[in-house]
KETIBA-349751 format. One record per atom (N, C-alpha, C, O): x, y, z. Coordinates in steps of 0.02 Angstrom, whole numbers, plus 50000, padded with zeros to 5 digits. Example, Ala and Ser with C-alpha at 12.3 -4.5 7.8 and 13.67 -1.06 7.14 Angstrom:
% KETIBA-349751
506604971650390 506154977550390 506604983550390 507124983450423 506424988850354 506844994750357 506455000250394 506705005750402 
This chain:
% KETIBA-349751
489034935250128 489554935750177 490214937150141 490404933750093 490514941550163 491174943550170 491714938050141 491594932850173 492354936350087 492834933850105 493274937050134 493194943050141 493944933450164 494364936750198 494834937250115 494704933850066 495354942450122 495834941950092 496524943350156 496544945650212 497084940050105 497714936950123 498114939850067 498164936550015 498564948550076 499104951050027 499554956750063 499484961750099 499954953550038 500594957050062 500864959850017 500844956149967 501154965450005 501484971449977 501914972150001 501884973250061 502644971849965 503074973549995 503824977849959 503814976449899 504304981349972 504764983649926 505334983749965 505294987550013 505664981849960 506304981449987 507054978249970 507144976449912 507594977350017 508144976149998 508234967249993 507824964050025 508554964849969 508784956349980 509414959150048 509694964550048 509504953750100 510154952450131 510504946650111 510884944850156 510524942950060 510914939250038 510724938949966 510384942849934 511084932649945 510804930349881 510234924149895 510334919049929 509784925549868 509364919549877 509544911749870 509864909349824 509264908049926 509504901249925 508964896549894 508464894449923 509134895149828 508724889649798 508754881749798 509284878749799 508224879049796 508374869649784 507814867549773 507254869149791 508164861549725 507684858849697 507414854649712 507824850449729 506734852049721 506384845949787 506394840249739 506424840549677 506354833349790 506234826449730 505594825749703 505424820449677 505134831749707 504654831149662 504684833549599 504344831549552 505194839249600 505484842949537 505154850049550 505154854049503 504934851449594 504674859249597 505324863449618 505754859549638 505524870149620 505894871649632 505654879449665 505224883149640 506004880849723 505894886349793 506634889649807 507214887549808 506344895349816 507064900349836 506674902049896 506064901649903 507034903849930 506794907750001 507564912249993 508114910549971 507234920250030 507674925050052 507554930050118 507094929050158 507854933650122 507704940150176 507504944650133 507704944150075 507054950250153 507064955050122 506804959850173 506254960050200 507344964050180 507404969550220 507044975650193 507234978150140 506304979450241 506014983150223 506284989750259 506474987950315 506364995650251 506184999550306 505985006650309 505995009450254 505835009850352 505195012950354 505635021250406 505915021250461 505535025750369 505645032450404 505255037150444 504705038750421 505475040350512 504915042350523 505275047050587 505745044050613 505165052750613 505105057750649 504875055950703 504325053250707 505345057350770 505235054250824 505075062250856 505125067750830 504865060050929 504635066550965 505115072350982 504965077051018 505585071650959 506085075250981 506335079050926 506775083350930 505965076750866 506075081850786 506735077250778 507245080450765 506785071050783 507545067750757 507265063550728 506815059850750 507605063550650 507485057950599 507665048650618 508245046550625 507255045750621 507245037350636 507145034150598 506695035850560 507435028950588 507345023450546 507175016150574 507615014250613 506695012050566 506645006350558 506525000450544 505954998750529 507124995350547 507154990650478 506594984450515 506464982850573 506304981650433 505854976350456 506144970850419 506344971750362 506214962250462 506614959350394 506074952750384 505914949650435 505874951250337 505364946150309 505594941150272 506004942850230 505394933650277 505614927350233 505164928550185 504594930450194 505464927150127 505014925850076 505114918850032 505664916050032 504724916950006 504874911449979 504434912149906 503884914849900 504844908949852 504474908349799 504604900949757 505144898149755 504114898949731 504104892549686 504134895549618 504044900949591 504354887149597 504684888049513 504794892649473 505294896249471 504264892749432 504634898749392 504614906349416 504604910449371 504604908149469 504724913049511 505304911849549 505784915649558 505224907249566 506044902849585 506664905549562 507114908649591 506584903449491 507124901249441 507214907949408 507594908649360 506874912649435 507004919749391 507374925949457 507584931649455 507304921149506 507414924149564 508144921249561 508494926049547 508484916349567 508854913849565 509504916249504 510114915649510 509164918849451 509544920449380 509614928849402 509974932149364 509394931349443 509414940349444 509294941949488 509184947949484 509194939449564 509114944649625 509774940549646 509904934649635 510224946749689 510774945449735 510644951349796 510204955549802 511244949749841 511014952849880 510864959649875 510994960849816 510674964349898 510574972949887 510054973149831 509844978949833 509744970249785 509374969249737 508624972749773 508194968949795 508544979549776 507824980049786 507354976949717 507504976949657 506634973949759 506234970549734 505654974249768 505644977449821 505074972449714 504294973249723 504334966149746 504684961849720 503784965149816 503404958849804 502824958549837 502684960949892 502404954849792 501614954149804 501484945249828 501614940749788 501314944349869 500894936849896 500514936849949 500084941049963 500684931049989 500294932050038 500694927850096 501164923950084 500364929450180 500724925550231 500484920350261 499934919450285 501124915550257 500854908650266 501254905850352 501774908050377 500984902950368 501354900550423 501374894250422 500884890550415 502364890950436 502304882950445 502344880850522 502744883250562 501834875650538 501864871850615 502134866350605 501994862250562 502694866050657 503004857550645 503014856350742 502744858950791 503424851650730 503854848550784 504604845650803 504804839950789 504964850350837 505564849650838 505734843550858 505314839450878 506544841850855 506764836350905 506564834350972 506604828550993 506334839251006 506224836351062 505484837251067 505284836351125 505034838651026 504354837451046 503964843451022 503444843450989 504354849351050 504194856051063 503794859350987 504004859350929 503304861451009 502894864650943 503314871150905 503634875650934 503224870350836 503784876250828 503314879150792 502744876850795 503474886450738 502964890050692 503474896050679 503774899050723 503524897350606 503544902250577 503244907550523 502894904050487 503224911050511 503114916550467 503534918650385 504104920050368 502814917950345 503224919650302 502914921650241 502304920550237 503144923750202 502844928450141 502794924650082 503304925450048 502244919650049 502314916149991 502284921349932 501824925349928 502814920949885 502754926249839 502404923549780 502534918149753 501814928749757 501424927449682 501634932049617 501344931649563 502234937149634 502494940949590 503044945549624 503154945949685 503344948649575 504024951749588 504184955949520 504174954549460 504314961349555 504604966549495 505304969049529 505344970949588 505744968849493 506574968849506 506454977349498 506084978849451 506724982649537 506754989549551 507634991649556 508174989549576 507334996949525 508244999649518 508574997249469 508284995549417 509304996649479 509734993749411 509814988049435 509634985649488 510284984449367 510304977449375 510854976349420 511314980449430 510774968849456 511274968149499 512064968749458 511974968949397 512504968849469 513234968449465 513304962849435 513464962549376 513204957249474 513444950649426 513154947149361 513414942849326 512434950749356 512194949449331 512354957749242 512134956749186 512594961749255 512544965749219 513384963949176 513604965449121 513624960549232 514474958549203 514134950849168 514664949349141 513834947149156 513884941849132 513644941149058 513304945749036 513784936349020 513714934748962 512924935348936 512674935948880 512704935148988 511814937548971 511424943748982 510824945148973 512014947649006 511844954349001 511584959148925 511234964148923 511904955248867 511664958248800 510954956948796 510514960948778 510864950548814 510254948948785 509644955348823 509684959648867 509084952748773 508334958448828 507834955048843 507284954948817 508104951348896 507654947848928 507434954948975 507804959548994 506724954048986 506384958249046 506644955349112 506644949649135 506874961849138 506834957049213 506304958949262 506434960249321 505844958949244 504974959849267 504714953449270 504924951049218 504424949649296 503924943749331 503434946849385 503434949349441 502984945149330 502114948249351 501794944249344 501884941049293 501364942549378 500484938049365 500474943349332 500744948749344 499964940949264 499284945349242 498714942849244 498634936749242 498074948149248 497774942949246 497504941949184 497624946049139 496974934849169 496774932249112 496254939349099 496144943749141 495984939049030 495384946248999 494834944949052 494574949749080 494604937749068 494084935949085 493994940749183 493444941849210 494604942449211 494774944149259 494694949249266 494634951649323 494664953749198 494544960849195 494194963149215 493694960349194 493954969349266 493534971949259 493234976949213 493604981949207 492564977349171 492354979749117 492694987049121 493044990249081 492524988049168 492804997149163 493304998249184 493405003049221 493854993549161 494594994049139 494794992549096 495394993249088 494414989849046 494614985848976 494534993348908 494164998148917 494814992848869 494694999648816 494254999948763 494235002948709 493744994248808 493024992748751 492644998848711 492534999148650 492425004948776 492045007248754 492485015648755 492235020848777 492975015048733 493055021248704 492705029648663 492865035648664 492225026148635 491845030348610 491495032348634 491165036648604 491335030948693 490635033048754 491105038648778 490845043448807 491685038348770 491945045748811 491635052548798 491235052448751 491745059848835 491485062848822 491895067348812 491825073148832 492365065348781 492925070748781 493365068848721 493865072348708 
């Protein structure tokens, strides 16, 4: 039988700067907007646009790298998946939202502004945050084992 999979792909703009904090367990979460949007030709031969806007949220050290280099306008790659929280408001009422847990992020375009004016701009830090995966994850006929079997 079948598993299901759960991934979201996404590329788009930040509308703010991401809001981070740190929990009393010591884990640490940013949540942001990230404005996608999408072009497309309406019946009338007139160019349309429209915007999609998504929460995302990321833990620790996705967090904390999010927090050091995305501001607002910062297009980003992001890869996770969608989670939904159910609670209960003040008065009883069932509530639920939507939202994008992030498992990676690749920073697109140039660097933000405040971050290109600051004292850590010399350094070369990557500003890339990727899962990889472990060798064991590989699939064989992506690894550069057998080179010599080529036929060319």
């Amino acid at each position: 039988m079948a598993r299901g999979l759960n991934k979201v792909i996404l590329i788009g703009n930040l509308g703010a700067d991401p809001e981070v904090r740190t929990l009393e367990s010591g884990s640490v979460v940013a949540t942001f907007n990230l404005a996608t949007t999408e072009a497309y030709t309406d019946r009338q031969g007139n160019r349309q646009s429209i915007t999609e806007w998504h929460r995302i949220e990321m833990w620790d050290s996705l967090a904390k790298i999010a927090e050091q280099y995305l501001r607002k306008g910062s297009q980003v790659y992001i890869e996770g998946k969608i989670r939904t929280d159910n609670w209960e408001d003040k008065d009883g009422n069932k509530r639920s939202t939507v939202k994008i847990r992030a498992q990676s992020m690749i920073l697109l375009g140039g660097r933000p502004e405040e971050y290109a004016s600051s004292s850590n701009a010399s350094t070369n830090k990557p500003l890339v945050e990727q899962s990889s995966p472990s060798t064991e994850e590989i699939p064989p006929f992506l690894t550069d084992d057998n080179e010599d079997d080529l036929p060319f």
